[in-house]
C-alpha positions in Angstrom: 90.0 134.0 124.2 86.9 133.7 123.0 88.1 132.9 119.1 90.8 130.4 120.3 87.6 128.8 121.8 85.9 128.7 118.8 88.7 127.5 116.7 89.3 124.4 119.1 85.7 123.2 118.6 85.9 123.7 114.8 88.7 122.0 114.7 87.3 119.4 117.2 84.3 118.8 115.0 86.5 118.7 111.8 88.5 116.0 113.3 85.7 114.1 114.0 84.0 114.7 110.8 87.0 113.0 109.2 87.7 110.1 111.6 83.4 109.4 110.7 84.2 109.9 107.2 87.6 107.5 107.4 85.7 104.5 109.4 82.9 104.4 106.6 85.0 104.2 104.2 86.5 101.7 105.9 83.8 99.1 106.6 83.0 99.8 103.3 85.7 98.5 102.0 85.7 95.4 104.1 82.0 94.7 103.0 83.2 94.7 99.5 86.3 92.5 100.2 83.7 90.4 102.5 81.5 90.1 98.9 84.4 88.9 96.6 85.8 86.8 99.1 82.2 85.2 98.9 82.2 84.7 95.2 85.6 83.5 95.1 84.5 80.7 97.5 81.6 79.8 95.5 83.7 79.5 92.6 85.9 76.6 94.4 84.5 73.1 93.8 82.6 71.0 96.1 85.1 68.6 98.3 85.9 65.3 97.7 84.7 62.1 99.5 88.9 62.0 99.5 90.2 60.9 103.0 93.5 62.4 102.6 94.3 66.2 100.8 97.8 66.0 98.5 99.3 69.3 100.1 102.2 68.8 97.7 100.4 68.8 94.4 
């Protein structure tokens, strides 16, 4: 009883360890997305004093 016990908290903690591990890896991931997003955006040119956008071009 006392190893089945043991063994559920281990593998509790394990569990947890990994879902930790998965949502850093995560944001992480979306930070770096975030970043090129950003430089892909600053890459665009500046808008026109255009009134109307050509969606067809």
């Amino acid at each position: 009883m006392g190893t089945s016990i043991a063994s559920a908290s281990m593998s509790a903690s394990a569990a947890s360890l990994q879902l930790d591990y998965a949502l850093a890896m995560t944001k992480k991931a979306m930070d770096t997305q975030e970043t090129l997003a950003q430089g892909v955006l600053n890459m665009l040119p500046a808008p026109s004093d255009a009134k109307y956008i050509d969606v067809y071009a």
